[in-house]
N, C-alpha and C positions, 0 to 999 in steps of 0.2 A: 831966204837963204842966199848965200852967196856961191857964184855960179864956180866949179873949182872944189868945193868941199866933198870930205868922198866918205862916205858911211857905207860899213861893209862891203868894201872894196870897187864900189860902181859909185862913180861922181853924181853928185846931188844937183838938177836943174836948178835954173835960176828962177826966181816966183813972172820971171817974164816969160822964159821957155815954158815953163806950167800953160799960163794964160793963153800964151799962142798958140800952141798945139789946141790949146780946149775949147778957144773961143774960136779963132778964126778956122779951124778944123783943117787944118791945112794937110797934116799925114795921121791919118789913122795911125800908120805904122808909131810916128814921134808920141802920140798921143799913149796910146798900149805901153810905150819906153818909159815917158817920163810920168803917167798918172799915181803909180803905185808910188814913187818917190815927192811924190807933191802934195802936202799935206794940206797948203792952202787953197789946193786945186778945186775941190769941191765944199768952202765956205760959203757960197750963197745961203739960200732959204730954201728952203723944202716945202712943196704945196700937194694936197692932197685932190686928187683928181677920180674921181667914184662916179660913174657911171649912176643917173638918178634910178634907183628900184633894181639897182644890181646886186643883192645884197647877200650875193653868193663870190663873185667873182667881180673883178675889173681890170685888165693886164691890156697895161700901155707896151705897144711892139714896137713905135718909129718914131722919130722926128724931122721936121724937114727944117728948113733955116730960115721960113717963114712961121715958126712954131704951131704948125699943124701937125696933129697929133693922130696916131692911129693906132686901133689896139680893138679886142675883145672885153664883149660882157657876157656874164651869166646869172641871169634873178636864181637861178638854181642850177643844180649838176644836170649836165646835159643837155642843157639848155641854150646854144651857144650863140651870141650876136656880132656883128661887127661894128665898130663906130668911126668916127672923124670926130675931134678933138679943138677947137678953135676958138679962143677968147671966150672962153667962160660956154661955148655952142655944141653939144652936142650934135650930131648927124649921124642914124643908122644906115649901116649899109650892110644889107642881107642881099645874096643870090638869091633870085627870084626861085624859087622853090627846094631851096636847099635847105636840109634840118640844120646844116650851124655855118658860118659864116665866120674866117678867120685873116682882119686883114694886118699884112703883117710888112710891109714896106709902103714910103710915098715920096716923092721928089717935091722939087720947088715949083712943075707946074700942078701940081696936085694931082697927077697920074698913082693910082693905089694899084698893089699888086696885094695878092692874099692867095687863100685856100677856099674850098668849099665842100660840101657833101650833098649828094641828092641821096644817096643809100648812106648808114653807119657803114663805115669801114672802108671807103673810097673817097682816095681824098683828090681835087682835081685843084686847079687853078686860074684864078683870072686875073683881067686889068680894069679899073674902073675908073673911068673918068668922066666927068659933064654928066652922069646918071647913067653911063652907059656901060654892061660889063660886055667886056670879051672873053673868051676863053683863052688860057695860057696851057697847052696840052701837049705833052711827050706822047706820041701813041704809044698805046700799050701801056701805060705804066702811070700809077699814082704819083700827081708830083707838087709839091709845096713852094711856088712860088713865096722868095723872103724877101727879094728889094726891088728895088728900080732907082737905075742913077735919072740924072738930068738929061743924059743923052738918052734914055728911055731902054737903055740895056736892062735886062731882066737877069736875077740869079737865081737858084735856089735847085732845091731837093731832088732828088728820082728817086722813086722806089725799084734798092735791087739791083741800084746801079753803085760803083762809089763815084763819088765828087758829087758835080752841081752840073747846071743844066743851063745856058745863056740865051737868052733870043733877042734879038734885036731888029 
């Protein structure tokens, strides 16, 4: 497309503005603006990523810019695991006595933020890095840690609260 052309009133990016916003990730914000208008934005390939013996579930949650991957599995309902994602390697990462394990953000040093359960119905949150979790905890309140940038800011959920919650 040539940059200038205007379909239903809002001008069409140029197949370079696509690229940069998507490759070099430069603004979310640009990226949200010009995706829906970029048709040759998402022409790569498509690979399928299945958790081995999950054969209930497998939900990819993050990427980092070193393509490690993090996301949940489940061989059945209810059943719930965490993994890490990396060149073809699988790594599970369950909270040490928790029934499900949900990790749902990771940065470029490999710090993992997620959720977890020790009872159904309490959901709490940690950070995990080099094998080790910490807890990530709002007192009083159930809270679903979703990301972590590279400066190692935390965001995500409170129960009961509106917005998000930051720690740093």
């Amino acid at each position: 497309n040539a940059s200038g052309e205007v379909r239903g009133g809002e001008a069409i990016p140029s197949l370079a503005q696509c690229r940069e916003a998507a490759l070099l990730r430069k603004s979310e914000r640009k990226l949200r603006r010009f995706a829906p208008r970029c048709p040759d934005l998402w022409s790569g390939s498509f690979t399928t990523i299945d958790y081995p013996g999950a054969s209930y579930l497998t939900d990819l949650s993050a990427i980092n810019n070193f393509d490690q991957i993090v996301g949940r599995y489940m061989p059945s309902p209810g059943d719930e695991h965490g993994f890490e994602y990396h060149k073809g390697t699988f790594t599970t990462i369950d909270y040490p006595g928790a029934t499900d394990t949900a990790p749902r953000g990771i940065n470029d040093s490999n710090h993992i933020v997620g959720r977890y359960r020790l009872i159904p119905g309490t959901a709490l949150g940690f950070h995990y890095y080099d094998g080790v979790f910490s807890p990530v905890d709002y007192p009083g309140r159930d809270e679903n840690p979703r990301d972590i940038n590279n400066a190692g800011h935390i965001v995500g959920e409170v129960e009961g609260l509106s917005g998000f919650f930051l720690r740093w």
